[in-house]
N, C-alpha and C positions, 0 to 999 in steps of 0.2 A: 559219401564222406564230405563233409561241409568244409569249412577253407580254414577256421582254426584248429581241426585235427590235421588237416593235411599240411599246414605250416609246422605244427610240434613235431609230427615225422618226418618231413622234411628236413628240421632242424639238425636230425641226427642220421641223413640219408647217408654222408660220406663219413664213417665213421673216423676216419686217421684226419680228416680236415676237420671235423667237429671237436675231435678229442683237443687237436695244437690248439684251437680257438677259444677251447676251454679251460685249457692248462694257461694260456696268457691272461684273457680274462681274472681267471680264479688267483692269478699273481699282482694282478694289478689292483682287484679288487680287495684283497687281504694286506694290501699293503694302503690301502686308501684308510681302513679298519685300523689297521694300527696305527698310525699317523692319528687318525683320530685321536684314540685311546689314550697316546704319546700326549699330545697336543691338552687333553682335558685335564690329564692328569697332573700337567705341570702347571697350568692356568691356575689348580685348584692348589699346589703347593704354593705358589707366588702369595695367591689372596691370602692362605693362609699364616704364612712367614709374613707380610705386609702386616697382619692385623694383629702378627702375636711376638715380631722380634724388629730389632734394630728402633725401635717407638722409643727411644727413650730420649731425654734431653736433660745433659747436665747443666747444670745454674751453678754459679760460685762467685760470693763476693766479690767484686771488684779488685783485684790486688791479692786475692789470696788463694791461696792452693796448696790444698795436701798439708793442711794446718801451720803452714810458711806463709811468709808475705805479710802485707799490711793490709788497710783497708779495712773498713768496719763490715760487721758480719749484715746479716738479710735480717732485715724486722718481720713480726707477725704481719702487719699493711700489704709488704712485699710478697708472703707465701699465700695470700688470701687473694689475689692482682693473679699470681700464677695460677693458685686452682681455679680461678675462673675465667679465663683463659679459653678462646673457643677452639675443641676438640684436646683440649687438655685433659684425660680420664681418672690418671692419679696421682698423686704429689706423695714423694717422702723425702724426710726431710729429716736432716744429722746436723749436732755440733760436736763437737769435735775439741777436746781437751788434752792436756798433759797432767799425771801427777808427779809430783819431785817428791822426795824421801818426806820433807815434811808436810805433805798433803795426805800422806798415807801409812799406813804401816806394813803393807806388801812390800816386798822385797822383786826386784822385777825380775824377770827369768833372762834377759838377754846381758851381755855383756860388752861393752866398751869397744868398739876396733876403733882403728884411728879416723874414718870417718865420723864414728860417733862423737871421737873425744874434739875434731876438730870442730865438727857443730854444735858441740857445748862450749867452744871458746869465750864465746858473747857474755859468757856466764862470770867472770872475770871482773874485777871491779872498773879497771879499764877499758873495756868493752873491746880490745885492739881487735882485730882482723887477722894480725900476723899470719905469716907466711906458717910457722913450722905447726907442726899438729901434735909436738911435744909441749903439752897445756897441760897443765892444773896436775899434779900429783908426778910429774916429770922430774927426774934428779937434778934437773939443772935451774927450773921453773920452782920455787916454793913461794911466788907470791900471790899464784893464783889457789884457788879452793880446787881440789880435785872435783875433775867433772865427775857426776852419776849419771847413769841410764832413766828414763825413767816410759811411765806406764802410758801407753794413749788410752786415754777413754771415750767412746764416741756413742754419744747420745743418739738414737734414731726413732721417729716414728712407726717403721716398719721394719722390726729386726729380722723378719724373712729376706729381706731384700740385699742386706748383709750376710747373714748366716744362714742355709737353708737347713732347714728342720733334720734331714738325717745328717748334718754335722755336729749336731747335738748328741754328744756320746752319754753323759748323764742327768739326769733333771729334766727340767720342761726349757721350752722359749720363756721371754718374756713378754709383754702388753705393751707395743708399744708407744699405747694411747695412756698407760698407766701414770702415776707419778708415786708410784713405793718408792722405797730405797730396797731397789732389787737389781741387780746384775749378771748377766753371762761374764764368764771368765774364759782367758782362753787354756789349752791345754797346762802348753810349760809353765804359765804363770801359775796355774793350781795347782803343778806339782810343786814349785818353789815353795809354795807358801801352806802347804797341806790343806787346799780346801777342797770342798768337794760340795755337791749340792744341799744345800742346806745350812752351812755353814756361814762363817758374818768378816766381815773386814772394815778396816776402816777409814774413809775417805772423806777428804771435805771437812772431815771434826764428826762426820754422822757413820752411824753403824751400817753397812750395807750386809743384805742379807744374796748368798750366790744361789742362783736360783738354777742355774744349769751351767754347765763346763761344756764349752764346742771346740774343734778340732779346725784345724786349715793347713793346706798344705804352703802357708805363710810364715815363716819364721817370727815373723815379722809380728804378725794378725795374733801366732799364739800368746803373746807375752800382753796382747788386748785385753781391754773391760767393755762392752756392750749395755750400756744402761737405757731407758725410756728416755725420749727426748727431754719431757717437762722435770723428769728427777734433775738430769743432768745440767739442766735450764736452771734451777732454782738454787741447785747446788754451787754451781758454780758466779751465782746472781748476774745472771744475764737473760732475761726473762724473754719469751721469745725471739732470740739470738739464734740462728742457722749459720751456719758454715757448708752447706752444700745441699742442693735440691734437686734431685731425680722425680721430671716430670714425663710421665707414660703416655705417651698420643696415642688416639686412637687407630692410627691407619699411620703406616709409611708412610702413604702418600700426603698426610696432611701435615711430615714432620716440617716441613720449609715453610708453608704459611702460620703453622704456631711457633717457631723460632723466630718470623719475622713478626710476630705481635709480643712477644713476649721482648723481645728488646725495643721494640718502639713503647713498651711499656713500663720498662725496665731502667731503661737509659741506658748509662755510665755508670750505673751502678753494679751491675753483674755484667760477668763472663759467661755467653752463652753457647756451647757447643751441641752439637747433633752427631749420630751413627749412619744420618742420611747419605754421605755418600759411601761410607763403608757398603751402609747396607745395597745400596744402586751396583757396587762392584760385585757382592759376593750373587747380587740376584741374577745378573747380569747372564751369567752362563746358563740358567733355567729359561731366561726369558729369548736367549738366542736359539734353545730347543724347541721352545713353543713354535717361532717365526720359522724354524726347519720344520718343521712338525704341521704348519698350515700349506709351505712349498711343496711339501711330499704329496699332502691328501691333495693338491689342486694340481702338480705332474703325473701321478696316480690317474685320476679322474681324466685328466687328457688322454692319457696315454689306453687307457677304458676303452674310450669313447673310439678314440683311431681303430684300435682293436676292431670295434665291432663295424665302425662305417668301413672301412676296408673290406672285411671281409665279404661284408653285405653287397659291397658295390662289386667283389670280384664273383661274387653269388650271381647277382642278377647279370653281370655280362656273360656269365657260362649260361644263362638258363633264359637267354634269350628269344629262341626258337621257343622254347616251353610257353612262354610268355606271351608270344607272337600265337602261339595256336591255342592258349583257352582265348584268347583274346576273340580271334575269329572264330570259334565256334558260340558266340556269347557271352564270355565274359567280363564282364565292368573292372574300368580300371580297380574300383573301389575294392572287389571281390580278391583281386591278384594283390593291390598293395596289402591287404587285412591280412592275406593268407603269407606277405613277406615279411610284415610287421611281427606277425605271430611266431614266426621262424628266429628274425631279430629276440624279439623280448624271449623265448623260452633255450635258444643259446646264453642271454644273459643273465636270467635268471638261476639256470643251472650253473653256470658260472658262479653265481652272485653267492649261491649257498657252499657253492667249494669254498671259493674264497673266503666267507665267510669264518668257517670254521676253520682253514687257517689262519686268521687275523686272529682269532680267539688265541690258538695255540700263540701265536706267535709277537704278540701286543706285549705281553709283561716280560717277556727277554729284551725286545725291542727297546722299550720306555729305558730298561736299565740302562742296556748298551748306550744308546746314546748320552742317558745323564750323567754311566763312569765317564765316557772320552769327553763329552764337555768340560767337565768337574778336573781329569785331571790336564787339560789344555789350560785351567785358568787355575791351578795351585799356584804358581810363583807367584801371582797378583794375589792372591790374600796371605799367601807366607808373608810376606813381604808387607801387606802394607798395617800389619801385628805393630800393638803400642802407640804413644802417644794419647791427647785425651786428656780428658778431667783430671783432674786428679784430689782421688777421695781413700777414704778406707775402704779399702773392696776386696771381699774374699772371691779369688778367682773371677772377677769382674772385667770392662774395660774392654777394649774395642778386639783384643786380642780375643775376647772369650765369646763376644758378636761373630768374630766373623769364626771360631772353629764352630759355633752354632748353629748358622747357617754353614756352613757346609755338612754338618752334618743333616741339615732339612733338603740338601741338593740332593745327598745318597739316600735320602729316606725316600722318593717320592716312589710312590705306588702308582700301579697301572692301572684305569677304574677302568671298568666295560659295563656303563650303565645302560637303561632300556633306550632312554635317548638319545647316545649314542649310534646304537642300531638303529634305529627310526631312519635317523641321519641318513648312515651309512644305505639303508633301504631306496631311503629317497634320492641318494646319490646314485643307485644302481637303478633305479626307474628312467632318470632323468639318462641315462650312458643312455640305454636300450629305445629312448626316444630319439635322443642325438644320431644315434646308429642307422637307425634307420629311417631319418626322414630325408635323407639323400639318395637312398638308393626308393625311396616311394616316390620322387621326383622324378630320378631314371625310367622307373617302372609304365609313370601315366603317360610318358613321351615314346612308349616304343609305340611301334605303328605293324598292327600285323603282318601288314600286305607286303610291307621292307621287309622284314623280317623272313615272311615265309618263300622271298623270292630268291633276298641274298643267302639263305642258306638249306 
């Protein structure tokens, strides 16, 4: 029997010592496996949400917001400075109108509360401020004009980015590279006014043709018109005139260095905000998994390794004598450490493939578990920091709909068990079975027969 059969049956001489040594092993090892698995999976949700959410950067006039304020709107010079822009991948870009009764002949779908009626104050020949929000059509008030409601219309380059396509209940989107006189309507206003797709209205002095009706869950957004930027541009003769520009960075990571060029290119002319720290908070509990997730496979891996140097080292102090007499009958240190080393690696090995296959089992419960309790240890911090932000025409938009979106990418992440992965893990479980036992191959070459076969 040569010294590596005799180390594998060796390995399995005391079967209830081999069996606990493998039960640990195979615990420690399936939990190094999932840690992994943990670990990749969330690395790969992070790069992912980095490259595909929180990238956005709102622009807005100087002074103006959510079509309030002063300040003059952004020139074509200015959105041509942003799209080129390094790591800036793509611009859209809205202005943003009102029509009053005689800009149009729709009739608008919302009605008057006393918010609205106070913000048509200004409307008044004396422009006052006053205190009361009994204005313009008031029983006591008859020198002002009664206020109207009236319609917003907002011109966009990219009516996906406003309305997404299955909010489109009937007709198509629009172009919104176009310049027709074509526009989406929103729902109530189409029903006020019986349009539907296909039908014409009139704005501006020119016939608009409605080319689709969409839906939001915006009181606000329905009683909207959606036109192509340049229609809306010419129409209301402000010819490359923006009022608000959503610029899409490539990478998370690049949103702080294109925010800081874009306003050192920008000046005092725009208002630049980012989702950059939103997005840092809501990542925040994926990437505290990852960094649990590397602790684990590296206390795992320790805890392996003890496993097996232990064991080995209380192996060769019981097999002492054994040791001591192939020794003296001719056997080379080398022959005895091969035949211990061999004992070593095919405990570990056998080990290595238990464990193995429960890391499998047990990797996609594991990724979950940990990314629920993360995810809901940090819900107050994105309940909470909901709102504020640009302020544009946004269907279900704005930092409130960033961060339920990543969270929803926190509960989405999947547990991958790729080949390299296992490689890994493989290599990790060679590297135990070495650690293991080059302590006790140390022990091995310093026993000395002649002590051995006398003290015992």
């Amino acid at each position: 029997m040569n010294v590596l059969t005799r180390g594998m049956r060796n390995a399995l001489r005391s079967p209830i010592r081999s069996g606990a040594i493998l039960i640990m092993l195979a615990i420690s090892i399936s939990l190094i496996l999932a840690m992994m698995v943990a670990r990749t999976s969330v690395n790969n949700k992070v790069a992912e949400v980095k490259a595909s959410t929180a990238t956005q950067v709102t622009i807005n006039p100087a002074g103006i917001s959510g079509g309030m304020g002063g300040g003059d709107p952004l020139t074509a010079d200015q959105i041509k400075t942003i799209a080129s822009t390094a790591h800036v991948k793509s611009v859209a870009s809205t202005l943003t109108d009102q029509l009053g009764t005689s800009d149009t002949n729709l009739t608008p779908s919302l009605e008057l509360g006393s918010f609205g009626k106070r913000m048509m104050r200004f409307e008044s020949a004396d422009g006052s401020s006053g205190a009361s929000t009994n204005v313009g059509g008031g029983a006591n008030d008859t020198s002002r004009p009664a206020p109207t409601p009236r319609t917003t219309v907002t011109g966009t380059s990219d009516p996906a980015s406003i309305v997404a396509t299955d909010k489109i209940t009937s007709g198509a989107t629009i172009d919104g590279s176009s310049s027709d006189l074509i526009a989406l309507v929103g729902t109530t206003l189409a029903q006020k006014n019986s349009l539907s797709a296909g039908s014409t209205f009139t704005a501006y002095g020119k016939t608009i043709t409605v080319k689709g009706i969409f839906t939001s869950d915006n009181k606000f957004e329905n009683n909207g018109i959606i036109m192509p930027i340049a229609t809306l541009q010419t129409l209301t003769n402000q010819p490359g005139s923006v009022t608000n520009v959503t610029a899409t960075i490539d990478s998370s990571d690049n949103v702080a260095s294109a925010v800081t060029a874009l306003k050192a290119s920008l000046g005092d002319k725009a208002d630049i905000t980012s989702q950059q720290q939103q997005a840092e908070n809501s990542l925040q509990p994926l990437e505290s998994i990852a960094s649990l997730a590397l602790v684990g496979v590296i206390g795992a891996s320790v805890a392996a390794a003890a496993i097996i140097l232990l064991s080995m080292i209380m192996i060769v102090r019981e097999r002492r004598r054994e040791i001591g007499v192939i020794k003296a009958i001719g056997g080379t240190n080398a022959k005895v450490i091969v035949q211990f080393v061999t004992e070593a690696l095919t405990l570990t090995i056998l080990g290595g493939i238990l464990g193995l296959g429960i890391g499998v089992m047990t990797s996609g419960p594991l990724t979950q578990s940990l990314v629920s309790s993360s995810t809901n240890s940090n819900n107050p911090q994105t309940v909470t920091s909901t709102g504020g932000g640009a302020r544009r025409m946004s269907f279900g938009g704005g930092f409130g709909a960033i961060s339920s979106q990543l969270g929803s990418n926190v509960k989405d992440v999947t547990s991958t068990l790729t080949p390299q992965i296992l490689a890994e893990s493989v290599g990790i479980i060679i590297l135990i079975a070495i650690v293991g036992s080059a302590v006790p191959a140390w022990a091995i070459a310093r026993v000395r027969p002649a002590e051995v076969l006398r003290t015992e």
